[in-house]
Every structure is written in structure tokens, then in C-alpha cells.
SEDO-489467 format. One record per residue (C-alpha): residue in three letters; z negated, y, x negated. Coordinates in steps of 0.25 Angstrom, whole numbers, plus 5000, padded with zeros to 4 digits. Last residue first. Layout:
N
alaZYX
...
end
This chain:
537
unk497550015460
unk498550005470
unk498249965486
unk499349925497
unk499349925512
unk500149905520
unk500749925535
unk502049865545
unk502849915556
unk504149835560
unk504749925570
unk506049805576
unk506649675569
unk507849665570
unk508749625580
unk509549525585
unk510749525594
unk510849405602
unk512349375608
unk512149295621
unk512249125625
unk510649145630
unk510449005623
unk511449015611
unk511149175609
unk512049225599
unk512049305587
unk511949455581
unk511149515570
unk510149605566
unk510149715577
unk509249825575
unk508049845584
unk507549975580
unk506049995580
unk505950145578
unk505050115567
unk506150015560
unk505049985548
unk503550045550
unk503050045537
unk501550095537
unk500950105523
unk499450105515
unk499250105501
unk497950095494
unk497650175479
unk496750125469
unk495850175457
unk495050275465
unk495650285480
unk497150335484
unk497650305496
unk498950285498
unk499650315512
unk501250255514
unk502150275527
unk503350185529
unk504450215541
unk505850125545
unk506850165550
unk508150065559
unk509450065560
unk510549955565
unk511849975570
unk512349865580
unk512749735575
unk514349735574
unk515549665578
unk516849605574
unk516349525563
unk517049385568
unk517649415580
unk519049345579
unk517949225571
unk517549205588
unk516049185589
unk515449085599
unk514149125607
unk514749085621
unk514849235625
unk515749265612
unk514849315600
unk515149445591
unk515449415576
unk514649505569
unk514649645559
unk513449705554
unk512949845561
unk512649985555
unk511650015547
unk510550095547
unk509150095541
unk508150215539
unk506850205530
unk505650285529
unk504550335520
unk503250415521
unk502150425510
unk500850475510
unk499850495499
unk500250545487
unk500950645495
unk502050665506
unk502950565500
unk504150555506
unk505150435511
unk506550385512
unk507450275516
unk508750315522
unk509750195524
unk511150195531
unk512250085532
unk513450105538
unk514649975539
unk513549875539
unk514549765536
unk513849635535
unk514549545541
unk515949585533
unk516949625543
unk518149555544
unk519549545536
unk520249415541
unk520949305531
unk520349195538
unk519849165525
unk518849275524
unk519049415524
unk517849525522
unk517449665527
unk516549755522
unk516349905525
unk515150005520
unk514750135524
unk513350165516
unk512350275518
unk511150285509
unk509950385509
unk508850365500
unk507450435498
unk506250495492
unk505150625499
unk504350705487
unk505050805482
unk504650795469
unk505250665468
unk505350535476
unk506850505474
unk508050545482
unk509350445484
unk510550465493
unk511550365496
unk512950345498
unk513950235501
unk515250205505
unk515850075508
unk516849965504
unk516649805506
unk517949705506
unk518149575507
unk518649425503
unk518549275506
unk519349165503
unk518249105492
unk518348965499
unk517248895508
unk517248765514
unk515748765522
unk514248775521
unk514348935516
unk512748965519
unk513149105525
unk514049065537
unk512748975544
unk513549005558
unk512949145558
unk511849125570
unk511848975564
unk511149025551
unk511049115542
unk510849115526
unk510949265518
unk511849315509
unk512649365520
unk513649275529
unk514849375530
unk515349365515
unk515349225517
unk516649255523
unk517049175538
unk518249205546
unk518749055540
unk517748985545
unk517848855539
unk518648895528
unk517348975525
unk517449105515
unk516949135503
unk517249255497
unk518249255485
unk518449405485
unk517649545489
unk518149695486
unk516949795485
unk517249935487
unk516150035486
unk516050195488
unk514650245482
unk513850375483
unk512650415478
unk511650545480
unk510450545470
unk509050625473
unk507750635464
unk508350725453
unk509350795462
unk510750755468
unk510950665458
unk512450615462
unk512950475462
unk514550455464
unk515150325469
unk516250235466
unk516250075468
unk517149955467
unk516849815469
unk517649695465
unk516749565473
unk517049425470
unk516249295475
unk516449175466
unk517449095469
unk517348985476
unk517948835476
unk516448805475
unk516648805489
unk517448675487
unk516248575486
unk515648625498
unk514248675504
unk513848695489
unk514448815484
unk514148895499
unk512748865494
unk512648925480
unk513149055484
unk514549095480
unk514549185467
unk514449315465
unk515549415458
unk515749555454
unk516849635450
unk516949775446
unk516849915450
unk516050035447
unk516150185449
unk515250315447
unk515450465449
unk514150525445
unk513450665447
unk512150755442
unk512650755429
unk513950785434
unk515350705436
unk514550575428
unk515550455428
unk515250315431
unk515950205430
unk515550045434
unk516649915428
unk516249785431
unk517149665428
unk516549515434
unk517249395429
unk517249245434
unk517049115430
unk516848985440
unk518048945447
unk517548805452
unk516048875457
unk514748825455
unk515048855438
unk514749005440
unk515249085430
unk515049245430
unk515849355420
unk515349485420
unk516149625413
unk515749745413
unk516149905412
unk515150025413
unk515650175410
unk514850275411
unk515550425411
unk515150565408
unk514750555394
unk516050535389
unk515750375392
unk514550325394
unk514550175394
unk514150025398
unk514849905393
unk514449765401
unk514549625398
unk514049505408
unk513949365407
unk513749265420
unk513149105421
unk513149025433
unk512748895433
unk512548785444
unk511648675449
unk512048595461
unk511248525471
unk511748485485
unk511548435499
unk512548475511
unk512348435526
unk513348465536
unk514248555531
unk515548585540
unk515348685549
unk515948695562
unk516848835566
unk516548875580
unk516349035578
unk514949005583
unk514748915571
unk514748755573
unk513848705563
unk513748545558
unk512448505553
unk511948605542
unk511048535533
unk511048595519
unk510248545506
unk510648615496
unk510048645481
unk510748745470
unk510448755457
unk510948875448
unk510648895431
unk511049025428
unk511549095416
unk511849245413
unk512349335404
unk512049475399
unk512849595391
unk512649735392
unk513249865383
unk512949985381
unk513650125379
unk513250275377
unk512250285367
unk512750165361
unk513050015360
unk511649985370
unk511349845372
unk510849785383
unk510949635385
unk510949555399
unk510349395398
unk510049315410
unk509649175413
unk509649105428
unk508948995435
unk509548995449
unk509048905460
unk509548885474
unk508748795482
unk509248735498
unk508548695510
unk509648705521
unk509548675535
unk510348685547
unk510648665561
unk509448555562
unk508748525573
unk507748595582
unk508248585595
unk508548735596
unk509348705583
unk508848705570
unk509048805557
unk508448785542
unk508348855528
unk507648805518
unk508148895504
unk507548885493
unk507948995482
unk507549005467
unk508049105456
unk507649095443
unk507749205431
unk507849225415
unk508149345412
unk508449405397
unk508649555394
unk509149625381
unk508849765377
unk509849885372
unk510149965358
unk508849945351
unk508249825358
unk507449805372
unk507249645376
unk507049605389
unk506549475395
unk506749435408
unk505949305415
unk506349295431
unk505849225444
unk506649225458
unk506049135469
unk506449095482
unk505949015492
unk506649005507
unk506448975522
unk507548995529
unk507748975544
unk509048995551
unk508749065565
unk509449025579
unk508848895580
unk507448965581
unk507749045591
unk507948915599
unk506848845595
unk506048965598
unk506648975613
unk506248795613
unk504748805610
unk503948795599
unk504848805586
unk504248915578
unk505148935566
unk504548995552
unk505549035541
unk505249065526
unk505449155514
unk504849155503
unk504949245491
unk504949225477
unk505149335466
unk504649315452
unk504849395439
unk504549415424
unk504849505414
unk504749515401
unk504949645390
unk505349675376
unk505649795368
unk504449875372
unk503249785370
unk502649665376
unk503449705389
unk502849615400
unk503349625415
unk502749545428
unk503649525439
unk503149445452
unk503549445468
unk503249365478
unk503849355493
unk503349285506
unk504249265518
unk503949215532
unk504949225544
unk504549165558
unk505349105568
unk505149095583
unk504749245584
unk503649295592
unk503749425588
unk502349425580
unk502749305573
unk504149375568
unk503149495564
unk502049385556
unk503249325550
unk503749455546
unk502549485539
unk503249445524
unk502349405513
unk502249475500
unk501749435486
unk502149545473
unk501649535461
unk502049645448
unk501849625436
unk501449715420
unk501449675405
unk501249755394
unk499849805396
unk499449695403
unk499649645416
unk499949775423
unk500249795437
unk500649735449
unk500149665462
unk500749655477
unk500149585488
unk500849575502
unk500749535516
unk499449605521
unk499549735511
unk499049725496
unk499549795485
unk499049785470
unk499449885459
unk499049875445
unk498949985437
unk499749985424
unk501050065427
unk501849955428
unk502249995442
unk501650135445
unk502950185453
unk502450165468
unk503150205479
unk502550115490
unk503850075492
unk504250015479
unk503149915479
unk503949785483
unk505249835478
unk505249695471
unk504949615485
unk505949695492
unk507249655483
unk506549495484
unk506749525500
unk507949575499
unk508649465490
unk507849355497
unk509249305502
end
């Protein structure tokens, strides 16, 4: 769930521009809700710090909201090469993330039952170690990941609809090798191992969703530990100087589930029509298992199988000059053993997310009910994007378009759309740099809208209409100017980011009003400004 947010954390710096990391100064930045710190430690050896707090608390606070969001994130990697053939690394990612309800009076009661709080803790720390040789190098990682998850929702009166305070922990061990048979040819080999262990304690009194199933789970309590382990072989090639050639095997075992082996085939060409020009194609097999939870809710869902994708892809990449690339993909992917509920029978866990909701979407995400690996789909679509670098010519950019379509078929044996089928997405991000002074950047969104299931006027939902309609388009530009100052022995940064400047309310999703008995369409956010300030030296 913090794969975003731990993505932004590790891009922390990227759009101020810089490109002196490890370059032997140290960098501080300071603004009202973050401190960032890197440099060298010793001539060998250099880190990165990052600590962050989101403001959106103070936002949410400002609007008079009945809850409050805080999150807090820290970053830390520090790198020490005593001499060339060897090198460690280090690296620590947390991020907090926690929900505030205001309860005073009966309207923020009732707001309040609507939302499923979460507050979580999670951590990612890892030790590698590589190892250069003649003819290739050799990598070790050993990593942990940690995720606590107290999540919580009450009705109007305050009692329990649900809560669930759960820890997922993996301690895992990796080895890849390198090794180089040729000029033309290498090989790779690796393995992994992990050590999982998986906490619940759920209470989830009985549900009635709005499409009148009743769930079954009332309270669940358990702790399992489980292993995984993987190995992986692959040959890579140049062929008749024209063509690469990259063929693989993996093989995954995961003792949670009864069938527990399973082999992966991957098999990626790509053949050079000019030197300016590449046709490219891939294929293979891929597989990921069921989460930990939906294993636990019932003894026969580890019945399932793991989760199976065959994709196929062909594109071309042309270099239209030395600081631009134009590329275009064509995909197929071809899904099997999806969970599905023999509950609800319409329902595809594909079409809950990776996220956890709450009564709004009838609690489909967490899995708490019978589930076999019925389900199955399709997703196909075309993209093409447009890269230019900072050059020369001093303006950067990317263009991509995409047209997507996915549908799935759970046990009912009925092809619907998948819930998160943006059919056109379009993104434009982009900036130039008028001098060593001022900068200008800007980003445009657009994507069309996510499938629903429209509400009758007494706020039931009928399965006949399950992802029938569509949230409105949503677009939105956002607009960042940066000024440096340059003084002896330091340089301070200023910037405005003003995101969705022409304050676009865009729809975020779609559910019913129990006490007005009407559809309430929620939006986003409007023109969030927002200004910092950083110093080098």
C-alpha cells in the first residue's frame, strides 16, 4: 500500500535537477515539513537522509474536515566501496501513516462512519553486498519488510463495524550472479529465501453488502509463519549482430498454499532494423501469490492457486535524435486462477485494488469469505510515448498516450469490466531552463473514468449492473517555478508548485448517502499551492 509513497520518498531530490549526488559536497535542504541530508562520509563511503511530514493534515484541518490524515516518512542509504571490486550498501524506509477522527457532534459521527480508518507502520531495511570479478560480479541482499496495519470503522453510534490490527513480516535472502561467457553472451543465476509471519486479529461482525449478500466472518484470530523460496536462470545474447536474444526460466514454491510449485518461462527479442531503430518482443509467464490475508479467513482458501498472468508484448523504439526516443508498445495479458468469492459470485478480487476499503466497497479487498481460483481475464492496449532529455536545447519532457481495456470473469461466468479500466490515459510533463537561475515545469493529467455499479433510489445495488457505469473524465495541470541563488560557498532554492491550477474538481469515486438517501459523488481535492525552500553547500 506505501508503494507510491516509499516511490516518491527515493525520487526525493530528482525535481530540483540536481546530478552532484556522491560528488563530495554535502547537500542540506530544509523547507517547513522536511529535512534532507547527503554527502560524503569518508572518502569511500557516502549517505543520503531524508525525513518528511506530510501537510495535508493541516489542509483537511483547514476545511473543516471530521478526520484528519498524518504521514511521516524517513529515508537512509549510505554506500562504502573500500576499493573497486567490492561494495556495501545499506538501506531504510519507514513511513507512518495515521488517521484522526474528530467525534464531537452527530454530522461528524456520521461522516466519520463512512471512512475506514488505518493507521500503519512500515519499514523496509536491507544489507547488499557486490562482488566485481573478471567475467561478471556477484550480489548478496539481505532485506526485512514490516507492515502493521490498525485499521478501524464505527457506526453513527460509535460501535464497531470493523477492525483489524494485523503485522505482516518478511525476512528474506537473495543471491543473483553475473557471469559474462563471451563478448556476446552472459548468463545469470540467483535464488531466493524467505522467512513470512503473518498476524490477525479481525472483528467484522456480520455485513450485509449493498448488493444483499451477508458475510460470514465474524471474528478471526491467527498466526502462521510461512516460506517462500524462488530460483531463476537466464541466457542473454547477441546474435548476427543484429538480434538479442533473452530466454529464462523461474520456478516459485510457496508452502501457504496445497499446490505449492510453479514455473515461470520468459523469453524477450529484439532485433536492430537500423541503428537508429528496434523492433522488440517479450513474452512469458508470471505468477504472484494470494495475499496473506485472504489465506487465513478460511482453511480451504489455501485451495488456491497462485495467481497466473501470460503476457505478450511487441513494440519498436526509435532514437529520433540524441536527446529524444519515440516508443511504442502493443500488450496482451491473459489472467487465470483469480480468486473469486462463492459468496458473491459476480465478484473478482481483481476489482478490489491493492488497497483496503471499507463498507462504501462492501469490505471486497480483505477476501474474508470462501474463495476458489475461478477467476480469469484479459487486459490489451496500446501505448506510445515520447521522451526528450535536458540537452543543448534547453526545455525536457515526456509525452505518453495509452488505450487500455480490461475485463474480467468470475464465478458467475460473466465477462465485466475490470474496476479500473481507464480506457485513455494521457500525461505531459515538461519544463525549460531559461538560465542557471530560473526554471519552469509543468504537468498535465488525463484519464478517462473508472467503471461502477450505479445505485437504486433505496441505495441497494443490483449484480445485473455490476460496472455498467463510469466516473466522469478527470484532468487536471499542475505548474512549479524554481530560483537559485547563488552566494559564496552555498546556493538557496526557492519554488512555487501550484498542483491543479485551474482548480478542477475531479470525481474520485461514487457512493451512497444513507441519511440524504442520494448518490454522492466525491471529488478531489482542488488548486493545492504550496512553497520551499532548500540551501546546498
Amino acid at each position: 500500500m506505501y508503494g507510491d509513497k516509499l516511490s516518491s520518498v527515493l525520487n526525493i531530490d530528482l525535481r530540483n535537477g540536481r546530478e552532484d549526488r556522491f560528488g563530495g559536497k554535502a547537500t542540506i535542504s530544509a523547507s517547513q515539513f522536511g529535512l534532507n541530508l547527503e554527502g560524503p562520509i569518508t572518502e569511500k563511503s557516502n549517505f543520503i537522509f531524508s525525513a518528511r511530514r506530510s501537510y495535508l493534515d493541516f489542509i483537511f484541518k483547514a476545511a473543516n474536515f471530521s478526520f484528519v490524515p498524518e504521514y511521516y516518512d524517513v529515508l537512509l542509504k549510505a554506500d562504502f566501496s573500500p576499493h573497486s571490486s567490492d561494495a556495501f550498501s545499506f538501506v531504510f524506509i519507514s513511513a507512518f501513516d495515521n488517521v484522526k477522527f474528530f467525534n464531537d457532534d452527530a454530522e461528524q459521527r456520521f461522516d466519520n462512519s463512512r471512512i475506514l480508518g488505518t493507521d500503519q507502520i512500515q519499514y523496509v531495511a536491507g544489507f547488499t553486498y557486490r562482488h566485481l570479478f573478471t567475467n561478471g560480479f556477484f550480489n548478496l541482499a539481505l532485506s526485512r519488510n514490516y507492515v502493521d496495519y490498525d485499521s478501524r470503522q464505527s457506526d453513527s453510534l460509535l460501535n464497531p463495524l470493523f477492525t483489524n490490527k494485523s503485522k505482516e513480516e518478511e525476512n528474506s535472502l537473495r543471491a543473483d550472479l553475473v557471469f559474462k561467457l563471451s563478448k556476446t553472451s552472459e548468463i545469470n543465476i540467483g535464488g531466493t529465501a524467505k522467512l513470512i509471519e503473518a498476524d490477525f486479529d479481525i472483528l467484522f461482525p456480520t455485513f450485509f453488502t449493498s448488493f444483499g449478500d451477508s458475510l460470514p466472518v465474524t471474528s478471526l484470530k491467527s498466526e502462521n509463519t510461512y516460506t517462500k523460496f524462488g530460483v531463476y536462470t537466464n541466457y542473454n545474447s547477441l546474435l548476427f549482430n543484429k538480434l538479442t536474444a533473452n530466454v529464462g526460466v523461474r520456478s516459485d514454491i510457496f508452502t501457504a498454499l496445497n499446490k505449492k510449485v510453479y514455473f515461470s518461462p520468459r523469453l524477450s527479442l529484439s532485433y536492430a532494423l537500423t541503428d537508429l531503430t528496434n523492433l522488440n518482443f517479450s513474452t512469458g509467464i508470471y505468477h504472484q501469490s494470494p495475499s496473506y490475508i485472504w489465506l487465513e479467513a478460511f482453511e480451504s482458501n489455501k485451495d488456491l492457486k497462485m495467481i497466473q498472468v501470460n503476457q505478450f508484448v511487441l513494440g519498436f523504439d526509435h532514437r529520433i535524435s540524441a536527446d529524444a526516443l519515440l516508443k511504442v508498445e502493443a500488450f496482451y495479458k491473459d489472467y487465470k486462477n483469480y480468486p473469486t468469492s462463492t459468496i458473491r459470485p459476480y465478484l473478482v478480487l481483481a476489482n478490489t485494488g491493492a488497497g483496503f476499503s471499507g463498507s462504501d466497497d462492501n469490505y471486497s479487498s480483505f477476501g474474508l469469505e470462501p474463495l476458489v481460483d475461478a477467476g480469469f481475464g484479459k487486459a490489451r492496449g496500446i501505448e506510445l510515448s515520447i521522451q526528450k532529455k535536458l540537452s543543448d536545447i534547453p526545455y525536457y519532457g515526456i509525452f505518453s498516450f495509452t488505450y487500455s481495456k480490461s475485463d474480467y470473469t468470475s464465478l458467475d461466468g460473466i465477462e465485466r469490466s475490470g474496476s479500473y479500466d481507464q480506457n485513455w490515459i494521457i500525461n505531459l510533463s515538461g519544463g525549460y531552463k531559461f538560465d542557471e537561475f530560473w526554471e519552469c515545469s509543468s504537468k498535465f493529467r488525463f484519464a478517462s473514468g473508472k467503471p461502477y455499479t450505479p445505485f437504486n433510489s433505496d441505495g441497494s445495488q443490483d449484480i445485473a449492473n455490476y460496472n455498467t457505469a463510469r466516473i466522469k473524465s478527470s484532468h487536471s495541470l499542475d505548474v512549479r517555478v524554481d530560483k537559485r541563488w547563488y552566494f559564496s560557498g552555498w546556493t538557496l532554492i526557492t519554488y512555487l508548485d501550484i498542483q491543479n491550477i485551474y482548480n478542477q474538481k475531479n470525481a474520485s469515486g461514487i457512493r451512497w448517502d444513507r441519511r440524504e438517501m442520494k448518490v454522492d459523488e466525491s471529488s478531489s481535492i482542488g488548486i493545492l499551492p504550496s512553497i520551499g525552500i532548500s540551501a546546498e553547500f
